[in-house]
PAGUTOR-262318 format. One line per 3 residues: number of its first residue (from 1); for each residue x, y, z of C-alpha. Coordinates in pm, 1 decimal, m for minus. Layout:
NUM) X/Y/Z; ...
//
This chain:
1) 0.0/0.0/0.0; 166.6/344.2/m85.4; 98.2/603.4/170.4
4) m8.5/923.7/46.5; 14.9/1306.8/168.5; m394.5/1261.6/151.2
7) m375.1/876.1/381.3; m492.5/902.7/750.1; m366.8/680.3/983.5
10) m616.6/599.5/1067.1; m2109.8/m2295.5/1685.2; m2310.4/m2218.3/1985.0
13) m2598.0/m2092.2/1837.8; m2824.7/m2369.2/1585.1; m2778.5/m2360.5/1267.5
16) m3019.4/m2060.6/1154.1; m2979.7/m2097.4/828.1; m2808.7/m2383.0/598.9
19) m2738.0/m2239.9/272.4; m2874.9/m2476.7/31.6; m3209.5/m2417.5/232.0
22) m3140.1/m2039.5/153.3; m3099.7/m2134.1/m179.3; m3445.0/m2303.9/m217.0
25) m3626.6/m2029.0/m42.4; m3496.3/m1717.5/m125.6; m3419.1/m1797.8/m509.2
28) m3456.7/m1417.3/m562.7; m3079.4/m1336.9/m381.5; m2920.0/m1546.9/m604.9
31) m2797.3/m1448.0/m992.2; m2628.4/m1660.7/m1147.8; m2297.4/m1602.5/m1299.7
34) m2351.4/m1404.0/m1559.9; m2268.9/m1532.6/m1945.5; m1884.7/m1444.9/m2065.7
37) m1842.4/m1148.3/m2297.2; m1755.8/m1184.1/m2644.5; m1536.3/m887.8/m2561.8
40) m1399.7/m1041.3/m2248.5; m1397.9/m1395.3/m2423.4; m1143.1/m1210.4/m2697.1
43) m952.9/m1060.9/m2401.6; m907.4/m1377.4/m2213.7; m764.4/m1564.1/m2573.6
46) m521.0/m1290.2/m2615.7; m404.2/m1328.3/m2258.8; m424.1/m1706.4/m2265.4
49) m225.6/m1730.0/m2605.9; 27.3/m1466.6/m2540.1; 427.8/m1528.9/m2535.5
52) 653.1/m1532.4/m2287.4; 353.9/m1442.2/m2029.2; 492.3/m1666.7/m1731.1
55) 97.5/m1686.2/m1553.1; m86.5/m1964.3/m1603.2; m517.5/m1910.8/m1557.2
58) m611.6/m2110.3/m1275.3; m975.0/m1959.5/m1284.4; m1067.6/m1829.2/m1558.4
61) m1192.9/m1430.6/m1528.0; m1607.6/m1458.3/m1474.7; m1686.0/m1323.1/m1151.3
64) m1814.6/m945.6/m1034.8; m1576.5/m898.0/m791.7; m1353.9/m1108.2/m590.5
67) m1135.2/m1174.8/m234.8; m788.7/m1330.4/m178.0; m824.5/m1699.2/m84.5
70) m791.4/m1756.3/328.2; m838.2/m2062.9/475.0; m858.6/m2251.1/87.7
73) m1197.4/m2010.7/22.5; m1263.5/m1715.3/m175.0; m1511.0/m1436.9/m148.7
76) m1656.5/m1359.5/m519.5; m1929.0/m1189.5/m624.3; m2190.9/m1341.3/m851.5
79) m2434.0/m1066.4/m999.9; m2504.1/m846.9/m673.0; m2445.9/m1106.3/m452.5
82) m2160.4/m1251.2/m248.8; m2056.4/m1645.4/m229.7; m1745.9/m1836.4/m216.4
85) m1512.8/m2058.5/m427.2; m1271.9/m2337.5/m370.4; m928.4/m2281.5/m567.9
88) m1102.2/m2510.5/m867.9; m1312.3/m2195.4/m909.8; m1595.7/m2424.1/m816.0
91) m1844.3/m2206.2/m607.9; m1900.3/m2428.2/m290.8; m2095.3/m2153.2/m67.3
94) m2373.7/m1989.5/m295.7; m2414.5/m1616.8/m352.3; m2676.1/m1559.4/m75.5
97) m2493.4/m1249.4/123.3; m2471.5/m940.8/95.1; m2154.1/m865.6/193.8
100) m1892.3/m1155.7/303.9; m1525.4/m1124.4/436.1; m1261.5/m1380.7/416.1
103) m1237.8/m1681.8/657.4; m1000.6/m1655.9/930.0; m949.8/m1905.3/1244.3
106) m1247.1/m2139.8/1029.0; m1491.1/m1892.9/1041.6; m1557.7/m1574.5/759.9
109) m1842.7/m1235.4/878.7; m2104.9/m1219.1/621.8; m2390.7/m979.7/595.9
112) m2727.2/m1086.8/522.6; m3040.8/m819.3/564.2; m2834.3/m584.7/707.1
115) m2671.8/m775.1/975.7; m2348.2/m937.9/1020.3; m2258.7/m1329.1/1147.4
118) m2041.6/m1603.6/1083.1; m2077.4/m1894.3/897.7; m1807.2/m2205.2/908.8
121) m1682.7/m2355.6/552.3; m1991.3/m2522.0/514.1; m2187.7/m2239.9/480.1
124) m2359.7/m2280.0/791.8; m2377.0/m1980.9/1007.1; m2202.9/m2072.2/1357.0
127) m2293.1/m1721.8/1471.8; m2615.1/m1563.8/1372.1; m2653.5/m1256.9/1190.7
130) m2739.1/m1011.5/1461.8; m2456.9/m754.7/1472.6; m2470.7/m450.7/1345.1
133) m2059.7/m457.0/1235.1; m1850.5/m740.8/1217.9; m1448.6/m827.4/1154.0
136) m1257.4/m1128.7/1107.6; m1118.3/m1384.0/1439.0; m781.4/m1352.5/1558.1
139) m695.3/m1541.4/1845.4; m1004.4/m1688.0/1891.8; m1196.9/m1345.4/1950.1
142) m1380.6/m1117.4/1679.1; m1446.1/m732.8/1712.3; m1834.9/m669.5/1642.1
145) m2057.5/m345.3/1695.7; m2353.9/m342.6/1837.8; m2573.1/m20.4/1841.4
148) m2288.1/288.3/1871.6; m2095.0/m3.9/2015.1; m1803.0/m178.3/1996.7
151) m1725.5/m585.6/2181.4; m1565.2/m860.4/2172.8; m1768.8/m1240.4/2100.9
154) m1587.0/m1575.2/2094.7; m1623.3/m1818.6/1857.6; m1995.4/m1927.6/2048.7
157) m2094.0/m1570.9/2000.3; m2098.9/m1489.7/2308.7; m2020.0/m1130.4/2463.5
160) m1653.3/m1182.3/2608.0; m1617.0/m812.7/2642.8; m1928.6/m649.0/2675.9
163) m2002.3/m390.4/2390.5; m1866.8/m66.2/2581.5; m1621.8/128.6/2332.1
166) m1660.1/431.5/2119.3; m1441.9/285.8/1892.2; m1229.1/m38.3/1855.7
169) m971.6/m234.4/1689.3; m891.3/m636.6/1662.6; m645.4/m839.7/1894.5
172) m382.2/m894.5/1608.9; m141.1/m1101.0/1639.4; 214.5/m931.2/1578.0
175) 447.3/m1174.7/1415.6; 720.0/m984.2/1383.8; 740.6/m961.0/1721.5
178) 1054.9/m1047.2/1885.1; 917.5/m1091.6/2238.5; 857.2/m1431.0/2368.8
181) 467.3/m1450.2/2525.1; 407.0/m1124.9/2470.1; 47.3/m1032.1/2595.3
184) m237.1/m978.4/2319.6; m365.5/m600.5/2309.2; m610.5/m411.5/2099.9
187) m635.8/m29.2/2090.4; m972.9/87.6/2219.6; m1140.1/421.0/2243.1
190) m1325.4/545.7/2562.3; m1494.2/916.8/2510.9; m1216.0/1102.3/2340.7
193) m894.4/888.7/2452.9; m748.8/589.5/2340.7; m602.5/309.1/2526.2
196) m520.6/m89.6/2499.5; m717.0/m380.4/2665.5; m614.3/m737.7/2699.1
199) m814.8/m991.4/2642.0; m954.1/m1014.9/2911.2; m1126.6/m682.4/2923.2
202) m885.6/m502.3/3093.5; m677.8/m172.8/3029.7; m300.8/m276.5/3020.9
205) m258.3/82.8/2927.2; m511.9/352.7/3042.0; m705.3/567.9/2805.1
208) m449.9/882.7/2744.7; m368.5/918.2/2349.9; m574.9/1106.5/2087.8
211) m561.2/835.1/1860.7; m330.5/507.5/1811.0; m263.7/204.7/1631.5
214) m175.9/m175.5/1642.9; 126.2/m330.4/1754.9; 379.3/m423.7/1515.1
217) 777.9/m522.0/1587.7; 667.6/m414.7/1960.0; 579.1/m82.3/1880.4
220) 258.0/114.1/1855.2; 224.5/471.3/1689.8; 32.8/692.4/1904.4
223) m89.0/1033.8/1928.8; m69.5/1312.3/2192.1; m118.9/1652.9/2128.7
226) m150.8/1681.9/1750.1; 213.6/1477.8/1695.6; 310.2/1113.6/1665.4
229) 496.5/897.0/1838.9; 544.6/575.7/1952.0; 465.1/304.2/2276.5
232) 636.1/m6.3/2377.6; 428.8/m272.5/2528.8; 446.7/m148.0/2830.7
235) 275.5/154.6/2748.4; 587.7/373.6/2784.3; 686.3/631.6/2520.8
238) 993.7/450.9/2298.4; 969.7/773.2/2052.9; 868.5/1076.6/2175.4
241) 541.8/1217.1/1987.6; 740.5/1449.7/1745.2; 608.5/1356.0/1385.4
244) 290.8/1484.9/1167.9; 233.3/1113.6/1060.1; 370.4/798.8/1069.6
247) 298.5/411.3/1033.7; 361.6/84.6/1150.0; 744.5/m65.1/1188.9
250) 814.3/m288.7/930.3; 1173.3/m478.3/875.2; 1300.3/m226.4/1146.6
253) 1210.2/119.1/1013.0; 855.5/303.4/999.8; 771.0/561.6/786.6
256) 708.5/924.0/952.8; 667.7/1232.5/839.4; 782.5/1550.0/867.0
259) 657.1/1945.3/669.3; 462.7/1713.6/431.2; 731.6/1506.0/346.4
262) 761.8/1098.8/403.0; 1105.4/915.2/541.0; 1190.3/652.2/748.7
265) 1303.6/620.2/1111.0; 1489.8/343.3/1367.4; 1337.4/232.5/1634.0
268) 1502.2/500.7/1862.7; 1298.5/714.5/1641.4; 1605.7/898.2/1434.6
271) 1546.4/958.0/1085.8; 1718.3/645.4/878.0; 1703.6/813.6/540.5
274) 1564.3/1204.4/592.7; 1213.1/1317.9/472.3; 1193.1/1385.1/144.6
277) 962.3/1201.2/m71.3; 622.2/1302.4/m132.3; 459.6/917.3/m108.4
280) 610.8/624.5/26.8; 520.0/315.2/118.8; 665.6/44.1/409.1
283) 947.7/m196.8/329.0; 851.6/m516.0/205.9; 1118.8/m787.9/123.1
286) 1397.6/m484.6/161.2; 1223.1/m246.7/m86.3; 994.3/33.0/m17.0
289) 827.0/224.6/m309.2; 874.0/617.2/m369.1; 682.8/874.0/m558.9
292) 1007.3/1053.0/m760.0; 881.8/1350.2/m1052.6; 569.2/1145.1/m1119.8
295) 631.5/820.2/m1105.2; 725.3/509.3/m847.5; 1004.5/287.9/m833.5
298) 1202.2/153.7/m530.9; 1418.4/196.9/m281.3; 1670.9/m29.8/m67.3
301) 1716.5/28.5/307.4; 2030.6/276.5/224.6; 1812.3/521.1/12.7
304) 2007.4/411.8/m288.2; 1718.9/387.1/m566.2; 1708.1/m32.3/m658.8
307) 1441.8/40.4/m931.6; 1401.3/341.3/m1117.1; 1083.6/534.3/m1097.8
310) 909.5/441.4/m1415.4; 550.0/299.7/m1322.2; 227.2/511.1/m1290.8
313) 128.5/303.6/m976.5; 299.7/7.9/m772.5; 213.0/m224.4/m457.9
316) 424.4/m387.3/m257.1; 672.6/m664.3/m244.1; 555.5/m1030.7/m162.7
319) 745.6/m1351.5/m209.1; 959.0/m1156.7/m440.3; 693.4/m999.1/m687.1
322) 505.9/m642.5/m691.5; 270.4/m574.3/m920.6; 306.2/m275.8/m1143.3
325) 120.4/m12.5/m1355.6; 213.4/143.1/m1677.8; m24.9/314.2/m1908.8
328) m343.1/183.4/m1729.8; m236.7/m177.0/m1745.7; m132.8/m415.2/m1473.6
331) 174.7/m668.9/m1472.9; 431.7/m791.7/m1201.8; 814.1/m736.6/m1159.5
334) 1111.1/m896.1/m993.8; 1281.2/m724.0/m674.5; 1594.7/m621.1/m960.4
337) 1280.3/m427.3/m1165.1; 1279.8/m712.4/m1399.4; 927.7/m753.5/m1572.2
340) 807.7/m1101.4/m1499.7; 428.6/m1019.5/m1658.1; 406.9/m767.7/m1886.9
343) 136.5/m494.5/m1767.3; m195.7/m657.5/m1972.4; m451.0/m696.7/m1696.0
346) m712.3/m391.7/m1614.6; m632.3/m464.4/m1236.9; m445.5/m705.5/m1006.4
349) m389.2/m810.0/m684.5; m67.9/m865.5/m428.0; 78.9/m1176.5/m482.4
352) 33.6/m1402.1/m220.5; 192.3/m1779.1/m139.1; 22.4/m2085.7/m208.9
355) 108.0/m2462.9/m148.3; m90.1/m2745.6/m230.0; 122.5/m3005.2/m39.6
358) 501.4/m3074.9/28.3; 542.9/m3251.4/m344.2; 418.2/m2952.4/m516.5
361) 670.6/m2628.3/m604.1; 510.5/m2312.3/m408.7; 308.1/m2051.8/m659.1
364) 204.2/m1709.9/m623.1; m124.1/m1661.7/m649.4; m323.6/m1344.8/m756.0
367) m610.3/m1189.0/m831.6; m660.5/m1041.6/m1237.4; m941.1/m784.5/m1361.9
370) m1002.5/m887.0/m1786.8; m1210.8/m627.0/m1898.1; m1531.3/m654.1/m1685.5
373) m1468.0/m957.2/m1502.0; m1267.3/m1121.5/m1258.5; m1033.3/m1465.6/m1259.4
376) m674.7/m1611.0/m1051.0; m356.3/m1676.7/m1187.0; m15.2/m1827.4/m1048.2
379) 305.2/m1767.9/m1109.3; 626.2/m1959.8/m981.0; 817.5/m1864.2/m704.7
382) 1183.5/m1848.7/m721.9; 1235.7/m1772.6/m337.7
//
């Protein structure tokens, strides 16, 4: 994700519902997918029969809209409506919901008439819709909002932590950290100040900060009187609050900023390489992007430019890859700027690691736009 001047940091219940019986009895919530273009059927040959393309179509592009895979599921969207695929492309939970997030911990939110539950990979809710927000399980608790509300449920849906915060976030689980049984905390919002809980309920560090963020590498921005800064997880300032933005720590620096300009500090909170790039994004596999005279390329951890800027947008590294724009098309580079897939897609996604089994070679698998519709590729990992 590049970071902009403009970004601001900012089965207990009985099965209600079984989703073939939705499928019976509410027949109107369901399209089917809709036929293939000839345009996007032309599209799809081109791409299919192209040279040197290095992708291989593992579903072909026919869906609305679609997720990453989680948990061996995908989100799509079928007409106006939201079901889920296995990685055949075979649609194994039908398009009944409204809205549906990915599965996490064997469980995925999904909205249906305006409120939000959780079904299992069956398609049969575990949790019935009755919230009026829901996100994803981490560590065996989900964040959910009811009324002006926000709590924490378990996995029976029940009310661990009673719905009592202005605002919330989830229990994520750092894994970067480099502290051995480190407690669980989730920034929370009482009134006008923000604090961390534990999971059981309880402030580990009082309400006191104007606004704040997750833990990542052991450290959580924070804000205090209009600047940023940072905690340790003890809830004592690491980096005094002396920045107009910043973000998370990632592979030892974070991005802060400084008279509208982005660069990237330690974590003693000294400026690594200085401010002065107008967007920037975090370091992924030893490369961050930068915004240089209108366009993005990349930068190593000395400020030493390892790509050139010439792409009209960029995402990040992952298992070796970033995807690329150039002229309104999508395609995907190496980490030595080295096109691997020439930009031909209308939009992609980050590439993301997938293993059948041991005795198969790992892939990268991502999501492709073809004119109007949506399909997966992989490509093979050399890392």
């Amino acid at each position: 994700m590049v970071v902009s001047p403009k970004a601001n940091f900012s089965v207990s219940c009985s099965r209600l519902i079984v989703i073939s019986a939705l499928f019976f009895s509410l027949p109107w919530l369901i399209s089917l997918p809709p036929a293939f273009s000839k345009d996007n059927n032309l599209l799809f040959t081109r791409l299919k029969t192209s040279k040197n393309r290095n992708f291989t179509f593992i579903i072909r592009p026919k869906f609305t809209s679609v997720n990453k895979f989680s948990e061996g599921l995908a989100s799509v969207y079928i007409g106006y409506r939201k079901g889920y695929i296995n990685h055949t492309g075979k649609i194994v939970i039908p398009a009944v919901f409204d809205a549906a997030g990915e599965f996490s911990e064997g469980l995925a939110w999904v909205n249906i008439g305006g409120k939000w539950g959780y079904i299992n990979q069956n398609g049969l809710f575990a949790i019935k819709p009755k919230f009026d927000t829901a996100r994803e399980f981490s560590q065996g608790i989900a964040l959910v909002k009811l009324g002006d509300k926000w709590g924490y449920i378990n996995k029976a849906g029940e009310f661990i932590i009673k719905p009592q915060f202005d605002n919330a976030m989830s229990f994520m689980v750092d894994k970067q950290s480099k502290v051995a049984n480190k407690l669980a905390l989730a920034p929370v919002k009482v009134g006008k100040k923000w604090g961390y809980i534990d999971k059981t309920g309880n402030f580990a560090i009082k309400p006191q900060f104007n606004n704040a963020g997750v833990f990542n590498e052991d450290m959580a921005p924070v804000k205090i009187d209009g600047k940023w800064g940072y905690i340790n997880l003890q809830g004592k300032l690491a980096i005094q609050p002396k920045f107009e933005r910043v973000w998370n720590f990632s592979e030892g620096l974070a991005l802060a900023s400084n008279n509208s300009k982005w660069g990237y500090i330690n974590r003693k909170g000294k400026f690594h390489l200085k401010p002065s790039f107008l967007e920037a994004s975090s370091f992924s596999n030893g490369l961050a992007s930068v915004w240089i005279n209108g366009r993005y390329g990349y930068i190593n951890k000395k400020g030493e430019l390892a790509i050139k800027p010439q792409f009209d947008d960029v995402g990040s590294f992952s298992q070796g890859m970033a995807k690329v724009n150039i002229d309104n098309k999508w395609g995907y580079i190496d980490q030595n700027g080295k096109m691997l897939v020439s930009p031909q897609f209308d939009r992609v996604g980050d590439l993301l690691m997938y293993q059948k089994s041991t005795a198969y070679p790992k892939v990268g698998r991502a999501w492709v736009k073809v004119g109007d519709k949506w399909g997966y590729i992989s490509l093979p990992l050399s890392n």
